[in-house]
N, CA and C atoms as a LAMMPS dump frame, in Angstrom:
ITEM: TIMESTEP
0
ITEM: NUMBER OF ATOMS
264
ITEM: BOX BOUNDS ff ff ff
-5.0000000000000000e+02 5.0000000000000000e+02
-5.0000000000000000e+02 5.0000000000000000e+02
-5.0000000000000000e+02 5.0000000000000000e+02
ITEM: ATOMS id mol type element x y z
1 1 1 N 41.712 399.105 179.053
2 1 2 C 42.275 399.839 177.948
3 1 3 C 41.28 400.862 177.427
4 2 1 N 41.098 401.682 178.351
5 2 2 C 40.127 402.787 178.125
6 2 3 C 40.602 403.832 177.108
7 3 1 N 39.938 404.925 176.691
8 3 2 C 40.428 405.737 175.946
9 3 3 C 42.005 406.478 176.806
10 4 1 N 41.355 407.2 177.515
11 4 2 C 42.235 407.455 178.347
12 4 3 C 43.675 407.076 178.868
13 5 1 N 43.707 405.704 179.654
14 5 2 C 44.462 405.029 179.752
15 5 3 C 45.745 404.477 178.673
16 6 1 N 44.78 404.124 177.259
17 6 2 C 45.379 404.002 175.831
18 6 3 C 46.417 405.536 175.763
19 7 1 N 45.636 406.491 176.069
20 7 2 C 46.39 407.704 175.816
21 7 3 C 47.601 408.133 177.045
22 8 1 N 47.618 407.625 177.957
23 8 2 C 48.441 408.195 179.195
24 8 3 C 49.744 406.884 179.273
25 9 1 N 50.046 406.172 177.965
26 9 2 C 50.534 405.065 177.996
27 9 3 C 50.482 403.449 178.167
28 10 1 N 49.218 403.195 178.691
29 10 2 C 48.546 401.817 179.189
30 10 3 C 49.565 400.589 178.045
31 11 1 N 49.358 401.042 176.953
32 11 2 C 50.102 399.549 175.754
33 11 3 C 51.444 399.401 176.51
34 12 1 N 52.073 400.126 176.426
35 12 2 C 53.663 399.405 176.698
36 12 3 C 53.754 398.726 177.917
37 13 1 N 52.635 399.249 179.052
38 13 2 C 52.997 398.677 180.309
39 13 3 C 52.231 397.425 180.2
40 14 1 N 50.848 397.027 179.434
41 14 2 C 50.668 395.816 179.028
42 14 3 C 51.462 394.774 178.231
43 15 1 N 51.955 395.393 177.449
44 15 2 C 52.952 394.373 176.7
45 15 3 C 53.938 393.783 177.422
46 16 1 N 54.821 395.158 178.965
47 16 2 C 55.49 394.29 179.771
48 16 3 C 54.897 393.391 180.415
49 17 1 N 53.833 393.64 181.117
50 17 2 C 53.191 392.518 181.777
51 17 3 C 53.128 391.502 181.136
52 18 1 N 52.721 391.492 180.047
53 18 2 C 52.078 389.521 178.904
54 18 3 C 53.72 389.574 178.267
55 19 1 N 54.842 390.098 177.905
56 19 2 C 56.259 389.315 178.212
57 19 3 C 56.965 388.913 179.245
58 20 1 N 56.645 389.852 180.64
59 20 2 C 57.406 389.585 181.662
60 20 3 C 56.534 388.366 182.702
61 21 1 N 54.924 388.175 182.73
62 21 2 C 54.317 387.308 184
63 21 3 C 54.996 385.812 183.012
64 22 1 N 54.909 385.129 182.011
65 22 2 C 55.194 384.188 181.927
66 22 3 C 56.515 383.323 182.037
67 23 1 N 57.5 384.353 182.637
68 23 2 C 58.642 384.241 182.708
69 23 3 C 58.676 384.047 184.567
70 24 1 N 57.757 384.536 185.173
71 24 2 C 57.899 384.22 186.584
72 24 3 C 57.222 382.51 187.306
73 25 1 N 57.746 382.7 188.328
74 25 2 C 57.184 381.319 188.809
75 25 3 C 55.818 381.523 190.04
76 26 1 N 54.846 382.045 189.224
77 26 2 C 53.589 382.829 189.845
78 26 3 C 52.518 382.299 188.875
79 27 1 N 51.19 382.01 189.602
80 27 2 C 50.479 381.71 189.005
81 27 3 C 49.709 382.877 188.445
82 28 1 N 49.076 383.852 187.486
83 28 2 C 48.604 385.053 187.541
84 28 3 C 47.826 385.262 186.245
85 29 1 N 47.039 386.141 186.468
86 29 2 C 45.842 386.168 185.211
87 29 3 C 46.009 387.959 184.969
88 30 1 N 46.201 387.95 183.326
89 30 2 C 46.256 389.632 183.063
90 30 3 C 45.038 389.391 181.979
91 31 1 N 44.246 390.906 182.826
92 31 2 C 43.182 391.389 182.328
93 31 3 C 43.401 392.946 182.173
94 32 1 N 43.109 392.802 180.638
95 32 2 C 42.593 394.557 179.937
96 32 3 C 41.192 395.037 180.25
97 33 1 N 40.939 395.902 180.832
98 33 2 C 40.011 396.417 181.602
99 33 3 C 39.34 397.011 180.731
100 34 1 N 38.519 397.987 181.18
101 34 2 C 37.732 399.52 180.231
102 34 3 C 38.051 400.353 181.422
103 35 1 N 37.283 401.654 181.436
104 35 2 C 36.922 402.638 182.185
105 35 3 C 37.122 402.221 183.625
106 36 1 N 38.157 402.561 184.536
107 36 2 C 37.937 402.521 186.162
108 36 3 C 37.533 403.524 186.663
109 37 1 N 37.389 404.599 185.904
110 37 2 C 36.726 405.973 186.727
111 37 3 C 37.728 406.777 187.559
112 38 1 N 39.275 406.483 187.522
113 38 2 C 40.362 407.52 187.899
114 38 3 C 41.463 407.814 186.57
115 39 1 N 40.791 408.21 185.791
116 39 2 C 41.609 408.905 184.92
117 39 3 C 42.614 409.686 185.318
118 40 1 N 42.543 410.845 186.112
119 40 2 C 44.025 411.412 186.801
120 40 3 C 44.918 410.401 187.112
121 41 1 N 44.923 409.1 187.401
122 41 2 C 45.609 407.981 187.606
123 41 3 C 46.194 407.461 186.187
124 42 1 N 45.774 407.356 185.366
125 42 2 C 45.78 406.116 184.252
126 42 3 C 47.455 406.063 183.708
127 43 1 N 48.216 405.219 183.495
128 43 2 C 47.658 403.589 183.041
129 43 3 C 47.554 403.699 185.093
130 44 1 N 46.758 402.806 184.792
131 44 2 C 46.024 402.139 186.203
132 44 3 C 46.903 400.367 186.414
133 45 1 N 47.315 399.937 187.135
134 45 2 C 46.976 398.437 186.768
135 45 3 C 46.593 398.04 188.766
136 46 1 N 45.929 396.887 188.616
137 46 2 C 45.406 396.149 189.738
138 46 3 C 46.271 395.136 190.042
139 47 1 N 46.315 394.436 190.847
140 47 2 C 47.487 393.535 191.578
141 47 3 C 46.214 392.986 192.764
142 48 1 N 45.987 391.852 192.797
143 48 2 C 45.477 390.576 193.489
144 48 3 C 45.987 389.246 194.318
145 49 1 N 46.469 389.864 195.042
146 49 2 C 47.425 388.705 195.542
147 49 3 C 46.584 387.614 196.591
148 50 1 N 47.007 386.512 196.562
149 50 2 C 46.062 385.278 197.308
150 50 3 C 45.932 385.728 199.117
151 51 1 N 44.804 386.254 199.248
152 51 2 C 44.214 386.289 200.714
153 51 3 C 44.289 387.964 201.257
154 52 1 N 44.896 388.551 199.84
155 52 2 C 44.781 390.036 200.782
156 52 3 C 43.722 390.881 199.968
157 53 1 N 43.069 391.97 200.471
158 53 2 C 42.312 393.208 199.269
159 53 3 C 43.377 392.92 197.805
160 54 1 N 42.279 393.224 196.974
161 54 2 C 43.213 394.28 195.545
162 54 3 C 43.82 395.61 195.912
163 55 1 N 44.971 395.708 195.538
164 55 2 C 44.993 397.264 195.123
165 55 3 C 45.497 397.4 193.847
166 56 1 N 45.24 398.726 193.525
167 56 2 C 45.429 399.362 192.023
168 56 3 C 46.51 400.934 192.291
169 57 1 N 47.572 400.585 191.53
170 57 2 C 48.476 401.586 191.212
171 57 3 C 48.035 402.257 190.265
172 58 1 N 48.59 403.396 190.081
173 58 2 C 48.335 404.809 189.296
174 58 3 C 49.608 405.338 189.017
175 59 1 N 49.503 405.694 187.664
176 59 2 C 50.487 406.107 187.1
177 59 3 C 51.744 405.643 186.331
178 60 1 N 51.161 404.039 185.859
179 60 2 C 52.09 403.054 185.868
180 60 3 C 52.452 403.054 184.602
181 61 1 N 54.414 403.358 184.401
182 61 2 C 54.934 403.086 183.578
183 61 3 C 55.876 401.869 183.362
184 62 1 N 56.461 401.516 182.383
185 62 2 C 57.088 399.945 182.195
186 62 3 C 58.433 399.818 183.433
187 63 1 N 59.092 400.738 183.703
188 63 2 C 59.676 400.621 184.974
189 63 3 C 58.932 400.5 186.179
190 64 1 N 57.784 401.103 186.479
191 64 2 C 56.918 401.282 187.462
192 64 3 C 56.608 399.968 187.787
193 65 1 N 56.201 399.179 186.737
194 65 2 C 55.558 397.715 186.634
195 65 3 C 56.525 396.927 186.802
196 66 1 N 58.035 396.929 186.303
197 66 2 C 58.688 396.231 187.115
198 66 3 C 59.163 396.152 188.492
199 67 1 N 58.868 397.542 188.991
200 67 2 C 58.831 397.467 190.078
201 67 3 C 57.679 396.84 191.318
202 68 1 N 56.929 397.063 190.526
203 68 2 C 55.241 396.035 190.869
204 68 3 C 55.689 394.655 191.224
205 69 1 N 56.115 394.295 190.137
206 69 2 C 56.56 392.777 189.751
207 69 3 C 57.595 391.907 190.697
208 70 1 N 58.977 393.162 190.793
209 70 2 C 59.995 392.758 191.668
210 70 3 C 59.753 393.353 193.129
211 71 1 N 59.185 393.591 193.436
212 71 2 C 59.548 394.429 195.118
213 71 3 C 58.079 393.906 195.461
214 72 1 N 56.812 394.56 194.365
215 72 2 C 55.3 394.15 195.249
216 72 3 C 54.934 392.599 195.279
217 73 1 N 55.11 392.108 194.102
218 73 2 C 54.877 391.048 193.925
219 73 3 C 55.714 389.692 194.643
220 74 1 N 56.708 389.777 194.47
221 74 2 C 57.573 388.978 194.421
222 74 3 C 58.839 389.075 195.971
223 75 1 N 58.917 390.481 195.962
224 75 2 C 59.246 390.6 197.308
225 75 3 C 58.528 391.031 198.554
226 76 1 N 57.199 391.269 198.467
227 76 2 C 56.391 391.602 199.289
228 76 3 C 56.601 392.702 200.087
229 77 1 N 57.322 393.769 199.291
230 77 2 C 57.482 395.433 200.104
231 77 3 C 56.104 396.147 199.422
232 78 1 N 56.088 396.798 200.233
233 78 2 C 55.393 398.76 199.771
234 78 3 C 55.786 398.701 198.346
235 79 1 N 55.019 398.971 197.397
236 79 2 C 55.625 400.209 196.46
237 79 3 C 54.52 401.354 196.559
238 80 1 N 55.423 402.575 196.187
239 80 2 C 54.843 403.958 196.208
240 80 3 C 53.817 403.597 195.012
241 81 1 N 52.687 404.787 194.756
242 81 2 C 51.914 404.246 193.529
243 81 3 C 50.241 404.415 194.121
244 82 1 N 49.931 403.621 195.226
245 82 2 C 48.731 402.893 195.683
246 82 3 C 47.505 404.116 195.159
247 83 1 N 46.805 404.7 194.543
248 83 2 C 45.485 405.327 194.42
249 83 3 C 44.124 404.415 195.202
250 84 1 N 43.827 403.134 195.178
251 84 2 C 42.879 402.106 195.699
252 84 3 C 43.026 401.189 196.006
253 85 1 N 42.549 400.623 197.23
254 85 2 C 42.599 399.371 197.869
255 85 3 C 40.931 399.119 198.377
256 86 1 N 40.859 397.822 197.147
257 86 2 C 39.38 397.336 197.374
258 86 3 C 39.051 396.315 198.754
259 87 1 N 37.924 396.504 198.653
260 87 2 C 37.568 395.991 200.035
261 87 3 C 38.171 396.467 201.263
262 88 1 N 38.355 397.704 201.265
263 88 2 C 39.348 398.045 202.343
264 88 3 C 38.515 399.108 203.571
């Protein structure tokens, strides 16, 4: 929740996340960050799934994130979005 990020929308797409993860049947940890250093990206969020790299979407709005949620997460497709994939 960088300056930045705060400013390019970051709150609403956090608030979906901490109403919408406790409603799934996923085990998952949400963390508010600081500074990732791609501001042209921001809101930013990261996605960690068990045994693969992180990656981090860019540009993420509260539809965006449900789409994270339903298709990346949960259905295991592509979503458009990707700016970084750690360890990669």
């Amino acid at each position: 929740m960088a300056t930045c990020s705060i400013a390019s929308g970051a709150k609403p797409v956090l608030n979906f996340f901490n109403k919408e993860m406790p409603g799934q049947p996923l085990e998952f940890i949400i963390k508010s960050t600081g500074c990732s250093g791609l501001c042209h990206s921001e809101p930013t969020v990261e996605v960690a799934l068990p045994g693969q790299s992180p990656i981090m979407f860019g540009k993420v709005d509260v539809k965006k994130a449900a789409e994270i949620v339903n298709d990346f997460i949960k259905g295991g497709r592509q979503v458009e979005g990707v700016v970084a994939v750690s360890g990669a």
